[in-house]
C-alpha positions, 0 to 999 in steps of 0.5 A: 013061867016054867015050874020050879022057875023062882022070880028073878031079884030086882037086886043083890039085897032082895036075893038074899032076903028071898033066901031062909036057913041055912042057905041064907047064912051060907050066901050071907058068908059068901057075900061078906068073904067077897065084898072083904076081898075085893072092890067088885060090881055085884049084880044079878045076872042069869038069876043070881049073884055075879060078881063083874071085874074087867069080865065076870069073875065069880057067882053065888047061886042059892038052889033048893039043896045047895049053894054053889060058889063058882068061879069063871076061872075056877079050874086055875083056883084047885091048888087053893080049894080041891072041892072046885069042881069043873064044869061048864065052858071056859075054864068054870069051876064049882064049890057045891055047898050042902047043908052044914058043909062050910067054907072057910072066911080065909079061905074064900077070900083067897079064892076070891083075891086070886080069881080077880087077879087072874081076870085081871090079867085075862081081861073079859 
């Protein structure tokens, strides 16, 4: 196993339970504003928390530092949450959490209704 490498969870509950501090609420946070957005499949895919509509739609991965809010179809999402920072293929697009940095309930489900829609109309 390379160094640094943390053991992929059996499920989405023993990722947060691995989890402690502040990176633990912050994901806690995340996870309620999504499940109170949106009827999505919640899995662990590439090591961390992916949520699944018609294709994959957005993710939660908790890292030593941060914890990133991300969200396949993020870049259409800026006018929404400015901090979104593209990055990667397609059309992904961050939010880089740092310790006592937050994201607002309302506002994270707004970014979650609009990127299901936007998958939605996208398809996988």
């Amino acid at each position: 196993m390379a160094m640094g490498k943390a053991v992929a969870a059996k499920d989405p509950d023993a990722y947060v339970d691995a989890l402690d501090g502040w990176r633990r609420d912050c994901v806690e946070h995340l996870r309620a504003a999504v499940r109170g957005a949106a009827n999505l499949d919640e899995v662990i895919k590439w090591g961390h928390l992916v949520y699944i509509g018609d294709g994959p739609v957005l993710l939660i991965r908790a890292e030593e530092r941060r914890v990133l809010f991300g969200f396949w179809r993020g870049q259409r999402l800026r006018a929404i949450e400015p901090r979104l920072k593209p990055g990667g293929k397609y059309e992904m697009a961050t939010l880089d959490l740092r310790e006592g940095m937050v994201i607002g309930a309302t506002v994270a489900r707004r970014l979650v209704r609009a990127a299901v829609a936007l998958d939605a109309a996208s398809g996988a």
